[in-house]
C-alpha positions in Angstrom: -25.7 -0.3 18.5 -27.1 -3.4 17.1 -30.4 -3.3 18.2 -30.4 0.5 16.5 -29.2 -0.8 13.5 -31.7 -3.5 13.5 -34.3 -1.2 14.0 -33.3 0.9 11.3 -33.2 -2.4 9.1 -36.9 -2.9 9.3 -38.0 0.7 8.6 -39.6 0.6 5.2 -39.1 3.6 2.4 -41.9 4.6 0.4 -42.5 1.8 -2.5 -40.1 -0.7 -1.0 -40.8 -3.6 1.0 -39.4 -4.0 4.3 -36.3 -4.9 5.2 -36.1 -8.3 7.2 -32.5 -8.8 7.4 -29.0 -7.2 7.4 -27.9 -8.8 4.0 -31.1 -7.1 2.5 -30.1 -3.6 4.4 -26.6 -4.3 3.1 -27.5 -5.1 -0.5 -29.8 -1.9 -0.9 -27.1 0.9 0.6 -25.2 2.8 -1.9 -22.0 1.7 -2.8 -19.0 4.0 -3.6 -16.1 2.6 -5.7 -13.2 3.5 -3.8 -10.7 3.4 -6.8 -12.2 6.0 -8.9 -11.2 8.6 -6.1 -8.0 7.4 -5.2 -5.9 9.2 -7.9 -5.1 12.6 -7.2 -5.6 12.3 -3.8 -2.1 12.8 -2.1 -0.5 15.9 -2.2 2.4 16.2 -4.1 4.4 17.0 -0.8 3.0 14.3 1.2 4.5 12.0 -2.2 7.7 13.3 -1.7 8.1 13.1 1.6 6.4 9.5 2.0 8.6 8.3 -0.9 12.1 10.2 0.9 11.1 8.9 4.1 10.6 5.2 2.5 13.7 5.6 0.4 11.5 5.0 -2.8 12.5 6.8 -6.6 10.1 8.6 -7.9 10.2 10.1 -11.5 10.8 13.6 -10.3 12.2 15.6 -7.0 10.1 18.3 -6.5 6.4 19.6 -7.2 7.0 20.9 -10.1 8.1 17.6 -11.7 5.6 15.7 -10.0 2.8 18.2 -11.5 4.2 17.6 -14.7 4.5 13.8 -14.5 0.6 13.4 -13.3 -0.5 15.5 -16.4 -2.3 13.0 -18.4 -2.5 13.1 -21.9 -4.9 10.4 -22.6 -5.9 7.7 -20.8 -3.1 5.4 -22.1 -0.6 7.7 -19.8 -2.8 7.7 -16.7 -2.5 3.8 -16.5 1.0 4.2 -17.3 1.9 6.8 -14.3 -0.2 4.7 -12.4 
């Protein structure tokens, strides 16, 4: 696996120099931010029951109230409700 990967490493794209080591392989992949897709996520059932099973309150029971609670109004409430 290594080796692949190493080989992969020293391919070259068109216009860009080669790549010599893993940190410039690294430093050149796209990155993702993980936050920005968190929200909204979970189901609204998988909420309920994760936060039954781990006897956590949440500020409704059901899906209805939990559709109703993630409703933003402006972007003040979303970092409240989360």
């Amino acid at each position: 696996m290594r080796d692949r990967l190493r080989q992969q490493v020293t391919r070259t794209r068109k216009g860009q120099a080669p790549l010599t080591t893993i940190e410039d392989f690294i430093r050149r992949m796209p990155k993702v931010e993980l936050h920005v897709h968190l929200e909204g996520s979970v189901q609204p059932q998988t909420l309920l029951k994760l936060a039954k099973r781990n006897a956590i309150a949440l500020p409704a029971d059901d899906f209805e109230g939990l559709r109703a609670w993630t409703t933003f109004r402006d972007f003040d409430h979303f970092i409240d409700v989360y």
